[in-house]
C-alpha positions as semicolon CSV with decimal commas, in nm:
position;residue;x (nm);y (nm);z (nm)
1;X;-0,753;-1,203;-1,635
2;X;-1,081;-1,033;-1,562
3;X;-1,245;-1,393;-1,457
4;X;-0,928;-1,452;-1,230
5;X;-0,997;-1,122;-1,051
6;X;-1,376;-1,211;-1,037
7;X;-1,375;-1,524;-0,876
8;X;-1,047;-1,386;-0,614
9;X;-0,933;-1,706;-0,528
10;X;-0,754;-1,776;-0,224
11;X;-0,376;-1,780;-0,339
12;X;-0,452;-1,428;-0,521
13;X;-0,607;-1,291;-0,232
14;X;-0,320;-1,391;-0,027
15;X;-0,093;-1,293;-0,268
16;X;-0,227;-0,943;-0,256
17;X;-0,172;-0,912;0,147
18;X;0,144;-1,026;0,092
19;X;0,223;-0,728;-0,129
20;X;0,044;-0,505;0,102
21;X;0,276;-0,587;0,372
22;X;0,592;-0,557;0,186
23;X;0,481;-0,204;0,077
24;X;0,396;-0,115;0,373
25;X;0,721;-0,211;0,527
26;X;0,912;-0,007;0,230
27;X;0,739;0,324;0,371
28;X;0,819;0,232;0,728
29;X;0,471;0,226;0,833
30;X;0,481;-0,040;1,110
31;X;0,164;0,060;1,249
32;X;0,003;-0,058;0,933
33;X;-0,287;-0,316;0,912
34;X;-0,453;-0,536;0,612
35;X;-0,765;-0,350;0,713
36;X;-0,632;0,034;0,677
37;X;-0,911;0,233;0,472
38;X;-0,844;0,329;0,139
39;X;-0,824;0,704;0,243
40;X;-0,586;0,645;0,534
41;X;-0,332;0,501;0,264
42;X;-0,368;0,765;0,063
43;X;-0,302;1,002;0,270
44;X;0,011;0,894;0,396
45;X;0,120;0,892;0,070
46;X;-0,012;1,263;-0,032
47;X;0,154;1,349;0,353
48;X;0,544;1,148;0,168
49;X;0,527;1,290;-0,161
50;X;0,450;1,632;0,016
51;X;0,756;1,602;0,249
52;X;0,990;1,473;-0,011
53;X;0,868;1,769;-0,274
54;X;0,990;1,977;-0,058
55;X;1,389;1,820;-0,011
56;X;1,603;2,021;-0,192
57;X;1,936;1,884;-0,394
58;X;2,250;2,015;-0,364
């Protein structure tokens, strides 16, 4: 596995932007790009899980 994620071959790579995409379309972030920083991803994602700790259930 490690030698398949060492040599990133094209399919894999592609495979991964795929599944970049498709997350970012479950969040609803249409503004999202392949090239989005590491930081800006995460937080979005500490900004969701903040807004949705604070829903309350009836």
């Amino acid at each position: 596995m490690t030698n398949l994620y060492n040599t990133r071959s094209a399919w894999l790579d592609m495979a991964h932007k795929v599944l970049d995409r498709a997350v970012a379309a479950v969040y609803g972030w249409t503004d999202s790009t392949l090239d989005m920083s590491d930081e800006e991803i995460l937080r979005r994602l500490l900004a969701l899980n903040l807004e949705r700790g604070t829903l309350t259930y009836p």
